[in-house]
Structures are given as C-alpha cells and as structure tokens.
C-alpha positions in Angstrom: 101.5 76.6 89.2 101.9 75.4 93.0 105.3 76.7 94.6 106.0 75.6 97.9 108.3 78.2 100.1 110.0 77.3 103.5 111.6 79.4 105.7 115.1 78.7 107.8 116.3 80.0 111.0 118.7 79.5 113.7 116.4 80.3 117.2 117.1 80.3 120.7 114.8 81.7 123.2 111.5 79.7 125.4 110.4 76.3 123.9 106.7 77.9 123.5 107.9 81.1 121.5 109.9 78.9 119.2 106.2 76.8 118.3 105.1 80.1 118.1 107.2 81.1 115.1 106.9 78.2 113.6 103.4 77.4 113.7 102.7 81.2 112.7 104.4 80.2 109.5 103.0 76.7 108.8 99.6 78.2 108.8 100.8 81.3 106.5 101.4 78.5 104.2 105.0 77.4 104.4 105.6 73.8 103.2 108.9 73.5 105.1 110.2 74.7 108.4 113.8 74.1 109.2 115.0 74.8 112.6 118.3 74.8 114.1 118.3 74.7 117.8 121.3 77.0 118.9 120.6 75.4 122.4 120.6 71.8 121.6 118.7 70.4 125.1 115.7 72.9 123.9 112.7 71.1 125.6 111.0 72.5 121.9 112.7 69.7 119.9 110.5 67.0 120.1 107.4 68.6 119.5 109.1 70.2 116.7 110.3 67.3 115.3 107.1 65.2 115.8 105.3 67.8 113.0 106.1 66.7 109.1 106.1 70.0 107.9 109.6 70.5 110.2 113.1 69.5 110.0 114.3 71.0 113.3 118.4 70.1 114.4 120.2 70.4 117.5 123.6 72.4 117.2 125.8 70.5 119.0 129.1 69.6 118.8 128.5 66.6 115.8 126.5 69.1 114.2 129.4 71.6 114.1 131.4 69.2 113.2 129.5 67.9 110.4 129.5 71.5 108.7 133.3 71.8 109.2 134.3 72.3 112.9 134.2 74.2 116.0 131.1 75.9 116.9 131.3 79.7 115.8 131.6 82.0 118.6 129.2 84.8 116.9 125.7 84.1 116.7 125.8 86.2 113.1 128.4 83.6 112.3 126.3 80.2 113.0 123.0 81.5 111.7 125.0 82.1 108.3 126.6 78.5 108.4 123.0 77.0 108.8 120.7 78.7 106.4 123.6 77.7 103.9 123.2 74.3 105.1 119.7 74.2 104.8 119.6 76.1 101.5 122.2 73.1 100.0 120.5 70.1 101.3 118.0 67.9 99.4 115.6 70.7 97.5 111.9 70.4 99.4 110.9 73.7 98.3 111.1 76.8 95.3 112.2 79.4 97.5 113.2 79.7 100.8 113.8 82.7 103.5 116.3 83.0 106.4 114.5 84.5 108.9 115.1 85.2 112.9 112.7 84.0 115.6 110.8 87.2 116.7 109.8 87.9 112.6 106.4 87.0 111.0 105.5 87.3 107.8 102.4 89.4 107.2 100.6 89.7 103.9 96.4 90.2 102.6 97.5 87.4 99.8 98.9 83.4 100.1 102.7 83.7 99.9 102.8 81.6 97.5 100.9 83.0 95.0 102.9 86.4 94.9 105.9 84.4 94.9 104.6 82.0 92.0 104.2 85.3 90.1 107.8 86.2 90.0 109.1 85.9 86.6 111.4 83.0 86.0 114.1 85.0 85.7 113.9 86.5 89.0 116.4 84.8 92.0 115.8 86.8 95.2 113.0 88.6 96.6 113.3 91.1 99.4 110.7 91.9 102.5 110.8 94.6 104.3 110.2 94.8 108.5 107.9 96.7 110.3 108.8 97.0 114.0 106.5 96.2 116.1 105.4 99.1 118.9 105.9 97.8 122.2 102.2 97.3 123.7 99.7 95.3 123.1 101.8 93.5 120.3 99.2 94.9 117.5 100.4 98.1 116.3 103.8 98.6 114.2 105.7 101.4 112.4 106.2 100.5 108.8 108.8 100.7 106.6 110.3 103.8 105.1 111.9 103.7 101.6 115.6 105.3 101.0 115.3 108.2 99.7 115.2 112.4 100.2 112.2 112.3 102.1 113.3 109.7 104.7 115.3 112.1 107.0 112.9 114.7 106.8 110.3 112.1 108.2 112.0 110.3 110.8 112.4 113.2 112.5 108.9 114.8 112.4 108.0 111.4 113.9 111.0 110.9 116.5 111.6 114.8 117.5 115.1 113.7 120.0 116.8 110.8 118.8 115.3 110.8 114.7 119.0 111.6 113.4 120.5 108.8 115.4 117.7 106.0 114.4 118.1 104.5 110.8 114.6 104.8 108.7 113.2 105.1 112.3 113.5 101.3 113.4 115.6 100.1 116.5 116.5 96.8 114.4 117.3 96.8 110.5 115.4 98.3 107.9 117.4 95.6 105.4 114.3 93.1 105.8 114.8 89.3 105.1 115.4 87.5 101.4 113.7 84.7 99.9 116.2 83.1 97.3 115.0 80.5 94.7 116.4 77.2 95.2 118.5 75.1 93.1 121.6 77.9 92.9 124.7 75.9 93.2 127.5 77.3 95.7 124.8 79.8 97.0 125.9 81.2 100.4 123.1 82.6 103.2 124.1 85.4 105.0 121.7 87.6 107.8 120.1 89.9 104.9 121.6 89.2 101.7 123.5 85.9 99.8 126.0 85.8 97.0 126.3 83.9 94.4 130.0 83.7 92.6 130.9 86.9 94.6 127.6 88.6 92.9 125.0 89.8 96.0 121.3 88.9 95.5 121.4 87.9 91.6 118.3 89.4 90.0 117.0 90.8 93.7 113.2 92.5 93.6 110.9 94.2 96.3 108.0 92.0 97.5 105.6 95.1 98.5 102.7 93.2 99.0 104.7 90.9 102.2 105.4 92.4 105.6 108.2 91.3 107.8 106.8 91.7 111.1 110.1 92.6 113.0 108.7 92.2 117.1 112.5 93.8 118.6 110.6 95.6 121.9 107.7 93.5 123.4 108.2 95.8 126.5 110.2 98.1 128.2 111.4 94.8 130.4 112.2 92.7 127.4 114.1 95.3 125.4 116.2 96.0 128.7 117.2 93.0 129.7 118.5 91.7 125.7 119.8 95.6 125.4 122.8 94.6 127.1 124.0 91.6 124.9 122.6 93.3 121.8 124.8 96.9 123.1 127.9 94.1 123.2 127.2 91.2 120.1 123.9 92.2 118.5 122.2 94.8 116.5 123.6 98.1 118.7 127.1 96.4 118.7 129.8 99.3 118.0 130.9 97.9 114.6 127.0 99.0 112.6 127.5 102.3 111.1 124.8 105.2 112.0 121.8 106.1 110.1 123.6 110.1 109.7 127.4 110.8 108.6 129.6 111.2 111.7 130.5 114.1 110.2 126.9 115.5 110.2 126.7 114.8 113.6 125.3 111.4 113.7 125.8 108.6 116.4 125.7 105.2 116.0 123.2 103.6 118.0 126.0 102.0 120.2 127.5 105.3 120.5 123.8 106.6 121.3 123.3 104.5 123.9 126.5 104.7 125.6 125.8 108.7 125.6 122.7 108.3 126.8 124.0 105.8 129.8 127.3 107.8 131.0 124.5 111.1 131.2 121.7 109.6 132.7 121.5 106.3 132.7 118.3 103.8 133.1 116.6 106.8 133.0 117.6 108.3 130.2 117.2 104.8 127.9 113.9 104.9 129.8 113.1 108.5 127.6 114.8 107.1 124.5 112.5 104.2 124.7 109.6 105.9 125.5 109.7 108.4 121.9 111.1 105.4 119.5 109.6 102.0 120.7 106.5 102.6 123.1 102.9 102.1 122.0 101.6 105.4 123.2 98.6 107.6 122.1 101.4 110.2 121.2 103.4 108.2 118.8 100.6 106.2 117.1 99.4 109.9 116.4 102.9 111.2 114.9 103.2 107.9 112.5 99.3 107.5 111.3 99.8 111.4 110.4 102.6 110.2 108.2 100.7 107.1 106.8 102.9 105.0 108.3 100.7 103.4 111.4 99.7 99.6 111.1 98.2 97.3 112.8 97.7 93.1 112.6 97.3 90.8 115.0 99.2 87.9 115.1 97.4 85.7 117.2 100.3 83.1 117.2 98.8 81.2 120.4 95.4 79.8 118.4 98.0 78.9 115.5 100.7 77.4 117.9 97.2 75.0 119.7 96.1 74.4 115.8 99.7 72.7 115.0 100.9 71.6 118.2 97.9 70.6 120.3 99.5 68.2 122.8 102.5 70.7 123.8 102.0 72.4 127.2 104.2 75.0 128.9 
C-alpha cells in the first residue's frame, strides 16, 4: 500500500532557507508541502508556489480573516491556527506533520513505508529531535528517553548546567507528531493535537525517524534569536525546568537571566560553549554515552534538484 505524508509549517526566516526545508522534505519523500508565509512579501513565495508538490500561503490580513479574524499576536498562536487549517482542508495526503522551519526529518528507511506499517488503528505517531551541535552542521546529540537514568546522564555529559537543561537539549525534547488524516474537528497544536478534548488518540513512538532539531548553527545565530526566544520563544519564563524548583532547578529563562545579571555575554558565552558547541570535548562525553550522531543534510544539492532556477 502507497501512503502519501505531507508536512505543514508556519516559517519565517531568508527566502533560501525556507526552499531549503522544503526541498529537504520533498526529496525525503513527502507528497505535500504546505507553507504558510508568516511574512507575506517573502521573496520565497513564487518559487514555492511554482513547484506542484507545494501549497505555500501568505498570512496576511484576508488570510487572518478567512480563518476567523485578527492576526494572533503569538507566533505559538498562528502556527496552531494553520496546521489546523491545513490539517481540515481538502485530504491530499494519509498523514501529515506540523513541523518548524529549522527541523528535518532523518531516517535509513522511506517515510512512508514505516508509516504504511502502522496498524490501522493507530492515529498519531511521535518523532523525536536531535539537536544539532553547533559546527559544521553534521554532528547532533540524540534523544534521551524519560526515565531514572536520564538525570544521571545529562549530567555526566553537561558537568555545570546538566540540572538546568531538560534531557540535555536547548529546544524540546517533545519532538513533532504526524496525525492520520480524515479526523473530524481535529485541532494542531506545536507538539501534540486533541481530538474531542482526548490528546494524541492512539499516539506511538516512530524510533526508526529522526527530527533533526538545528536550534544553534553558531554562537552568532543562537545570540542574536536568544533574545526574542528569552522574551516569546522556547526560554520564555512561562516553560517549566527540567529539575523541581524545589530541588534546586532553574528554568532555562531563569538560567539565563542568572547567568546575564553575573556575568553576562561572557558567561552565556561558557554556557554555550559546554551544551551547544561542536567541540572535541563534548563529541567525546556524548559518543561515551552512545548518544553521538552524525548526518549530513546536504540541503543545498536538494534545494538546486527542486528549485533550479531560484538564485539568492
């Protein structure tokens, strides 16, 4: 049996890293690519929209109002609103993923297949990340199940900040679900959906996929997006921390804020340096743990295989 899969996302960023994402995906075997362009005057539109593999939008103000007003002031908030939309719309594929614009899905096997061997019964199908080293953009730290062990682990890797870093990522350790089309009244949220107030009906593990989570392409890239994300994104003060208060755990907005009032660049320089960077010391801590990966993405030949005529 053929399925087809397709991925949604809500992306903002440089015209080329948006053909990126999506041609990364169209090659992995997706069948159908819908984009929503939180910038609507994205120079990436008319490529995208020239390919027939992609439905690509522009959020702007009809769009809004088409699903049901204003445009949402949290990003969390609109990317929510259109992976429902897309999810609800005329049914071009089985299952489909809401994904974010710096995640890739890596696996030795066609997505397709694994998902095609899903029992029927099964509705949602959960990848988890591995976050990406800042480096060369080939190594990552993989993902480290709940349990007992966890702790202990994350802190033989990450000797400073381990207790304050959850299952030793910068980013979520949630990963991203694929839900099987055709579920009435389904709602999309960031990691999870609900169905008649029930979250991720009949939800398995997809070990053999890989969400390839690049947060930290370099020390200058996570800097200058620490700020918003310390304010609206993924360090914002309302995310709990990885360790009880109580046990002496910080949030990572809490963390940072520490870290800043004591010693400021410098010290999110240090705290940088022992969770995200690609160095010699690190690789060795995780690959002692099992925990070391590496893949190439190589999203440049993929982005000149589907979009040959775009330039920068």
């Amino acid at each position: 049996m053929t399925i087809r899969w397709g991925l949604v996302a809500t992306v903002l960023g440089p015209p080329a890293e948006l053909l990126q994402f999506a041609a990364y995906h169209l090659e992995a075997g997706a069948h159908r690519i819908y984009l929503y362009l939180d910038d609507p005057d994205s120079d990436a539109f008319a490529p995208l929209k020239a390919h027939p593999k992609v439905r690509v939008s522009r959020c702007d103000a009809q769009h809004w109002q088409k699903l049901g007003g204003k445009r949402p002031e949290k990003h969390q908030v609109r990317q929510s609103r259109n992976a429902t939309h897309a999810y609800s719309r005329r049914t071009e594929v089985d299952w489909l993923i809401h994904m974010d614009a710096d995640e890739f899905l890596v696996s030795d096997q066609p997505v397709g297949d694994i998902l095609a061997a899903l029992p029927e019964s099964t509705l949602t199908a959960r990848v988890r990340p591995m976050e990406q080293l800042a480096g060369d953009g080939h190594r990552f730290k993989a993902f480290i199940p709940n349990g007992p062990e966890r702790e202990k682990i994350v802190n033989r890797i990450y000797p400073t900040f381990g207790p304050h870093i959850k299952g030793g990522f910068l980013s979520h350790v949630a990963g991203k679900l694929f839900a099987r089309t055709g579920m009435d009244g389904l709602d999309v949220r960031i990691h999870n959906v609900f169905l008649d107030q029930v979250m991720n009906p009949d939800e398995v593990e997809l070990s053999q996929i890989d969400l390839a989570h690049c947060h930290a392409k370099t020390w200058q890239d996570w800097l200058a997006a620490y700020r918003y994300r310390l304010e609206k994104g993924s360090y914002r003060a309302e995310l709990a921390p990885a360790t009880p208060p109580e046990a002496g755990g910080l949030s990572l907005h809490d963390l940072f804020r520490f870290i800043e009032a004591d010693s400021g660049e410098t010290g999110l320089r240090e705290f940088y340096r022992e969770v995200a960077e690609d160095s010699p010391e690190l690789r060795a801590r995780l690959d002692a743990e099992g925990l070391l990966r590496t893949h190439r993405l190589n999203v440049d030949e993929m982005t000149s295989l589907h979009f040959p005529d775009f330039t920068t």
